[in-house]
VMD Tcl script that draws the C-alpha trace (Angstrom):
set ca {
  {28.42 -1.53 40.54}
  {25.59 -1.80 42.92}
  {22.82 -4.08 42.62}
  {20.20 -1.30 41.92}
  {22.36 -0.27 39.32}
  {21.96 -4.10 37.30}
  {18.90 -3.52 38.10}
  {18.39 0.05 36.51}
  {20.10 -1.82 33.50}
  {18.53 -4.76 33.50}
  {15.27 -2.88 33.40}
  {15.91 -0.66 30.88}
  {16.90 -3.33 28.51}
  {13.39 -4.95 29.03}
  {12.31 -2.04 28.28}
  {14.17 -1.12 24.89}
  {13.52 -4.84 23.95}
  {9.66 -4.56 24.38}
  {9.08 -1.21 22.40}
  {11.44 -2.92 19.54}
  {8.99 -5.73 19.35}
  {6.42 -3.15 19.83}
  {7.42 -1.71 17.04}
  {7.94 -4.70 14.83}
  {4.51 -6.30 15.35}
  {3.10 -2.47 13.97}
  {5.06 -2.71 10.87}
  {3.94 -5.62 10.63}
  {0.49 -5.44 11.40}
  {0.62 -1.88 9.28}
  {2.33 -2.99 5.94}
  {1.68 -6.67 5.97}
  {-1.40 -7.93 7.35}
  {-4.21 -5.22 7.02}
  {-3.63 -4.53 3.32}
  {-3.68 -8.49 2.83}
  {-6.86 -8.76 4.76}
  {-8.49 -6.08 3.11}
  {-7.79 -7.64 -0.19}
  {-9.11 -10.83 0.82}
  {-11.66 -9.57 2.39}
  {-12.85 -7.06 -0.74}
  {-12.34 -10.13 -3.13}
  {-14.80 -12.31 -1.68}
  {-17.13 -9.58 -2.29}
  {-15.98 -9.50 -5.81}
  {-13.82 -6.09 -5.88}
  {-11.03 -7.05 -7.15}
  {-7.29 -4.95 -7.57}
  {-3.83 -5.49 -8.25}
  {-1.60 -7.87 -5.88}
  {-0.37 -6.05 -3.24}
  {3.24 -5.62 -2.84}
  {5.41 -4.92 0.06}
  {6.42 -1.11 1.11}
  {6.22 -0.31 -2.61}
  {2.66 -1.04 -3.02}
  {1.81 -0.36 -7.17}
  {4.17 2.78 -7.52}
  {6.61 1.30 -10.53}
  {3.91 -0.21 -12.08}
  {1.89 3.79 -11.86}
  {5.18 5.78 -12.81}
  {5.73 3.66 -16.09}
  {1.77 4.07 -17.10}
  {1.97 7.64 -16.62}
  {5.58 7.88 -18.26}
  {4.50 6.34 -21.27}
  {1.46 7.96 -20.95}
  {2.96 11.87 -21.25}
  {5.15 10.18 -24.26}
  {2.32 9.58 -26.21}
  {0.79 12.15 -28.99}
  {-1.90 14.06 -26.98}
  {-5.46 15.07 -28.99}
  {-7.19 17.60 -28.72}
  {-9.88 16.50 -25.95}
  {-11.77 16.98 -22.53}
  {-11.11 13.22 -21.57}
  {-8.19 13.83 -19.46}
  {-8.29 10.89 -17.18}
  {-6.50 8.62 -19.15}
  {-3.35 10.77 -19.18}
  {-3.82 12.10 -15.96}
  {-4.35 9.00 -14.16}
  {-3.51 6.19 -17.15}
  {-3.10 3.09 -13.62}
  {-6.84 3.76 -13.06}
  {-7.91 3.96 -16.06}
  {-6.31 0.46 -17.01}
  {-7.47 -1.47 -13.57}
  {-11.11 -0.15 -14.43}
  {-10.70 -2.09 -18.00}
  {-9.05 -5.28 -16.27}
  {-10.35 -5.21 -12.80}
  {-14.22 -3.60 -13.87}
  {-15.08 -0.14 -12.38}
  {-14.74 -0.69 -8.64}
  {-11.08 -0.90 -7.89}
  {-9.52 -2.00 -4.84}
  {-5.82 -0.63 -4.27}
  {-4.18 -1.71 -1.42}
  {-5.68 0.17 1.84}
  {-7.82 2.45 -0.81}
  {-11.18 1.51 -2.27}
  {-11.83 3.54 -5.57}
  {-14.46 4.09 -8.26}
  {-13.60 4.34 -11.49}
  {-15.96 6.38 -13.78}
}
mol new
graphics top color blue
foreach p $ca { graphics top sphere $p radius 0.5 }
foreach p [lrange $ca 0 end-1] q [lrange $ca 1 end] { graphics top cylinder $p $q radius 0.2 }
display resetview
């Protein structure tokens, strides 16, 4: 093999070894450090959320409020949120009304 042609490999290697880190510092940067900011950032102005969690986020923690809210006896009533969205209205009872979820600030009514 030539020389050009190590370097043609050597080159491309660089390459594919800078977009991996690329990459890496984004998921990083994108699942990691923002949301941890943020939450910092929101509780020293007093909103306050859950903990954040890695790639998951809240999402076990949601699907078992709204599982064992659907298992519950419904009533006869207009006040829907609570079964529609039971993780919201919980946080607004813990957390107060303003609710910060991970990348997503929310107002609970």
């Amino acid at each position: 093999m030539t020389s050009s042609g190590h370097l043609v490999i050597m080159l491309s290697s660089f390459l594919s070894l800078f977009l991996l880190l690329l990459a890496l510092i984004n998921i990083f940067l994108t699942q990691w450090w923002t949301p941890t900011r943020l939450q910092k950032l929101m509780g020293r102005q007093g909103i306050k959320g859950p903990c954040y969690r890695l790639f998951h986020g809240n999402n076990k923690q949601i699907l078992d409020m709204k599982n064992e809210a659907i298992s519950r006896p419904k009533t006869l009533s207009h006040d829907l949120f609570a079964l529609v969205q039971p993780h919201y209205n919980w946080w607004a009872k813990i957390y107060g009304k303003i609710i910060f979820n991970g990348m997503v600030l929310n107002l609970s009514w």
